[in-house]
C-alpha positions as CSV (number, residue, x, y, z in Angstrom):
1,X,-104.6,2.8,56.9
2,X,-103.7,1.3,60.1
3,X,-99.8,1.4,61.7
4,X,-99.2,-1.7,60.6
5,X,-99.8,-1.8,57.0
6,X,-97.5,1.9,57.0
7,X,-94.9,0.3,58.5
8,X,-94.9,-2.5,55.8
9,X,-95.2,0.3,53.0
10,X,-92.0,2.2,54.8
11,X,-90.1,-0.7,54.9
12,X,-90.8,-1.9,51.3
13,X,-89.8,2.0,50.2
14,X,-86.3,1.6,52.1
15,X,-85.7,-2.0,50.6
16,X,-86.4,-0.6,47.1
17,X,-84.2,3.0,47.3
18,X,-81.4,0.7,49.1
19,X,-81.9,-1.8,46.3
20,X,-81.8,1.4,43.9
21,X,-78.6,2.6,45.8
22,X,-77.1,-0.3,45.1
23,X,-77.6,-0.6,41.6
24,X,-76.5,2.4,40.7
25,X,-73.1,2.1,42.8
26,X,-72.3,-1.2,40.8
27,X,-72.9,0.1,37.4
28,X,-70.9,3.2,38.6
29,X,-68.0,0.8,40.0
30,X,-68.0,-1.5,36.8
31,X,-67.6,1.7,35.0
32,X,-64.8,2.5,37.0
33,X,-62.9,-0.5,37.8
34,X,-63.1,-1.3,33.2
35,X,-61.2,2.1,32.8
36,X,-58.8,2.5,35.8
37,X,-58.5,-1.0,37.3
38,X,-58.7,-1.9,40.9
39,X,-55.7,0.2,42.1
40,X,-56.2,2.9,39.6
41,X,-59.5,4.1,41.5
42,X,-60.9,4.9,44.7
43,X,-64.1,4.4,46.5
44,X,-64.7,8.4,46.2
45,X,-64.6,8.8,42.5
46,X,-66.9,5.7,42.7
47,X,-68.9,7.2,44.6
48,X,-69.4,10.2,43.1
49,X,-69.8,9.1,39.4
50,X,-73.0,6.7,41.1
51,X,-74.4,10.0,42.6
52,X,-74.1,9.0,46.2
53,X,-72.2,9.8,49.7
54,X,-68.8,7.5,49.7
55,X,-69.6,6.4,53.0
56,X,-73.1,4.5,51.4
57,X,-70.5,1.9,49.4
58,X,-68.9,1.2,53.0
59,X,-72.7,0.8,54.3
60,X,-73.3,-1.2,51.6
61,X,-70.4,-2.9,50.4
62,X,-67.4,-2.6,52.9
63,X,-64.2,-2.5,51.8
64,X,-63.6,-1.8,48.2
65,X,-62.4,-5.7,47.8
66,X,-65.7,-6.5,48.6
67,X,-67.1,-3.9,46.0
68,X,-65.0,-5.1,43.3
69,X,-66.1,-9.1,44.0
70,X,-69.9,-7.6,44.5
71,X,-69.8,-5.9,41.0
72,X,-67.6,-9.0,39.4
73,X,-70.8,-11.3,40.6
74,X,-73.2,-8.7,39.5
75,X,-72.2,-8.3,36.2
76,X,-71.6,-12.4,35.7
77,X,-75.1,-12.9,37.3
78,X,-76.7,-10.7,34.7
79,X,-75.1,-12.5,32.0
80,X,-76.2,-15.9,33.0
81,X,-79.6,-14.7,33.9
82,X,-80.4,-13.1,30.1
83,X,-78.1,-16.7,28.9
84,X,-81.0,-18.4,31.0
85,X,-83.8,-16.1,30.2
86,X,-83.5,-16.5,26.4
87,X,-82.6,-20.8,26.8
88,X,-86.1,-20.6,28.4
89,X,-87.5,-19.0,25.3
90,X,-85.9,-21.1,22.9
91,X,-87.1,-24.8,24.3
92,X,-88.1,-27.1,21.6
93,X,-86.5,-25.3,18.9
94,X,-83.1,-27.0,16.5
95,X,-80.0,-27.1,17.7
96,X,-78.2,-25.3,14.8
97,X,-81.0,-22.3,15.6
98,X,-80.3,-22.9,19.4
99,X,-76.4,-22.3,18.8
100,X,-76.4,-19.2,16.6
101,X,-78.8,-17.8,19.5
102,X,-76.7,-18.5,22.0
103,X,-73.4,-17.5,20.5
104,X,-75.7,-14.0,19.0
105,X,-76.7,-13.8,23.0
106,X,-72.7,-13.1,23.9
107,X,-72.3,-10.8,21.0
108,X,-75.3,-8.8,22.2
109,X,-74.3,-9.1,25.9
110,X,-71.2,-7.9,24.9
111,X,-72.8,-4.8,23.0
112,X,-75.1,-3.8,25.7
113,X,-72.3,-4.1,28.5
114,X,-68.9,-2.8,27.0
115,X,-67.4,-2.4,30.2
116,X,-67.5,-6.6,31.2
117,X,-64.5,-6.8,28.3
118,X,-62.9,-3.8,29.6
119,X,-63.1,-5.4,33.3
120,X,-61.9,-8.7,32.4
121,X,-59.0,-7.0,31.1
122,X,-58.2,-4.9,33.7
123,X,-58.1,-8.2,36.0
124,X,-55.9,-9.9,33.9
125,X,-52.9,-7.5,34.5
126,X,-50.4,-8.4,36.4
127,X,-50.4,-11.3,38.9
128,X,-54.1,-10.6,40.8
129,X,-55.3,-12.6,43.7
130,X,-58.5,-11.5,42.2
131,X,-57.6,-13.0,38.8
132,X,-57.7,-16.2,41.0
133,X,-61.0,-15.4,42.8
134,X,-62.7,-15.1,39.2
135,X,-61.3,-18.1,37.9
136,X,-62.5,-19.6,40.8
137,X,-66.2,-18.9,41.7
138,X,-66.9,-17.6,37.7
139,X,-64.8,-18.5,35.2
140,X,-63.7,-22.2,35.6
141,X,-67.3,-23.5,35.3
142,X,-68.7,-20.4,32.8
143,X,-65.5,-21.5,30.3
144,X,-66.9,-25.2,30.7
145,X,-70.6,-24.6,29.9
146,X,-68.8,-22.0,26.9
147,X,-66.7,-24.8,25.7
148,X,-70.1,-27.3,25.7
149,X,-71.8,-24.8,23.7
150,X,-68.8,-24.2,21.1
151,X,-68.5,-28.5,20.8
152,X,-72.0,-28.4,19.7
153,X,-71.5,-25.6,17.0
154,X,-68.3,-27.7,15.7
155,X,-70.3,-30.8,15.3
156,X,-72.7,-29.0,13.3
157,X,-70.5,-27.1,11.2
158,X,-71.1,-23.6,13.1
159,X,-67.8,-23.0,13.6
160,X,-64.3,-24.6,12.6
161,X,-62.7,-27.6,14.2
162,X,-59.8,-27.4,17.0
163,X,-58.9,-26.5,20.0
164,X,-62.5,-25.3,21.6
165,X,-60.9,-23.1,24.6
166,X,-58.2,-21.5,21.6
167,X,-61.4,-21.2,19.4
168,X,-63.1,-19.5,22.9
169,X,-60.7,-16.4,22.7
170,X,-61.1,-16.3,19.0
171,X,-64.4,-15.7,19.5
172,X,-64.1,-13.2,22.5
173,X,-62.2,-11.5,20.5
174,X,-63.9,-10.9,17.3
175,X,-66.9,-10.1,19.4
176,X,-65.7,-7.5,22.1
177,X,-63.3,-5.9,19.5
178,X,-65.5,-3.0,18.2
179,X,-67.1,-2.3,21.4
180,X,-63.6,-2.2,23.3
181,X,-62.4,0.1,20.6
182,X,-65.7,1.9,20.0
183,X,-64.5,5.5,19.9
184,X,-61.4,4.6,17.1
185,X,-64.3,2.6,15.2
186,X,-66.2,5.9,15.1
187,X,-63.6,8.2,14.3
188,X,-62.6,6.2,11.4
189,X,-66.4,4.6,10.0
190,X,-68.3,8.0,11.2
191,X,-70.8,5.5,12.8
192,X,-72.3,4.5,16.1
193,X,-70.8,1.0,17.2
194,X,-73.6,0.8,19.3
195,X,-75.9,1.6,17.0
196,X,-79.0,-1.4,16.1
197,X,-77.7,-1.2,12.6
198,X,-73.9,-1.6,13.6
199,X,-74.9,-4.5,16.3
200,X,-77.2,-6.1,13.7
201,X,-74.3,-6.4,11.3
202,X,-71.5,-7.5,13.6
203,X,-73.3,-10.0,14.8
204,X,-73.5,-11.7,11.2
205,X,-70.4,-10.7,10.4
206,X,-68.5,-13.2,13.5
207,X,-71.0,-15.6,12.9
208,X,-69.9,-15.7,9.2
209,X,-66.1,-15.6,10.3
210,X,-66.8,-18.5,12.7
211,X,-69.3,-21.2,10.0
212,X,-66.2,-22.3,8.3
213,X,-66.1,-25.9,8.3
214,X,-62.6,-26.3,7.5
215,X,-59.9,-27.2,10.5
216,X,-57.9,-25.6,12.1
217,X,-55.5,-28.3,13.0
């Protein structure tokens, strides 16, 4: 193997264990900033719950403003990529089946990634600049596309009539609920909120709440 060819395999190992670094402070930091909130952690206990030296997130990251917007994108990226990812899937298929995928998408999203709720609320407390950065660069144009999908399910009799963005929170609601407030669920039902089973019959269970055709003003 000549020099050349080692330094390209040395430098593809760096990119991937930096790559890998980086991964695992953002689910660490997601985990952090959904149960403490910006101010209520530090870049330390961050680092220490992803399994790497604090000074790494400053190499990698900067400041922890810049860790929080980095882990905000992340986390919205992964959404839309799966949203995408299964849209691809599903061309040339009805649009009532198209909807009820795309709703059951969000559900499941919201299953397999707890802590996005948890985040979101933890950004809306209090006045936030950062608030205004999300609403900004992710939410503004991920509510419109949101709102576009909703319209559809209304004129096909998914979901009820009136206001879509009112009906949006509805929604948000009854889907994140059980996951938000997994460990009461368990203590009281004795199951596993995450469990298939559990998933499998939430999902039908909002879905049924949200295919009534009557208004709601």
């Amino acid at each position: 193997m000549n020099t050349k060819n080692e330094k390209q395999i040395k430098k593809r190992s760096e990119q991937e264990r930096s790559q890998e670094t980086k991964l695992k402070i953002l689910e660490a930091a997601l985990s952090e900033f959904a149960s403490s909130g910006f101010e209520g952690v530090s870049v330390r206990v961050i680092a220490s719950r992803a399994g790497v030296n604090h000074t790494l997130i400053s190499h990698h990251f900067g400041s922890k403003e810049a860790l929080w917007k980095a882990t905000a994108q992340w986390v919205f990226e992964k959404y839309d990529r799966l949203s995408k990812e299964r849209i691809m899937v599903m061309k040339g298929i009805e649009p009532h089946a198209m909807i009820r995928v795309l709703l059951r998408n969000f559900i499941e999203f919201c299953a397999t990634v707890p802590d996005f709720n948890r985040f979101m609320v933890q950004a809306n407390q209090k006045g936030s600049e950062r608030l205004n950065w999300l609403t900004d660069r992710f939410l503004m144009s991920g509510s419109e596309a949101e709102l576009n999908i909703l319209r559809q399910a209304q004129e096909l009799g998914l979901i009820p009539q009136g206001n879509g963005l009112h009906i949006r929170y509805l929604f948000i609601g009854a889907a994140t609920s059980i996951f938000t407030f997994a460990p009461e669920f368990e203590r009281l039902s004795g199951e596993d909120a995450f469990s298939d089973e559990v998933i499998e019959r939430h999902v039908d269970y909002v879905l049924m709440l949200f295919s009534d055709k009557n208004s709601l003003g």
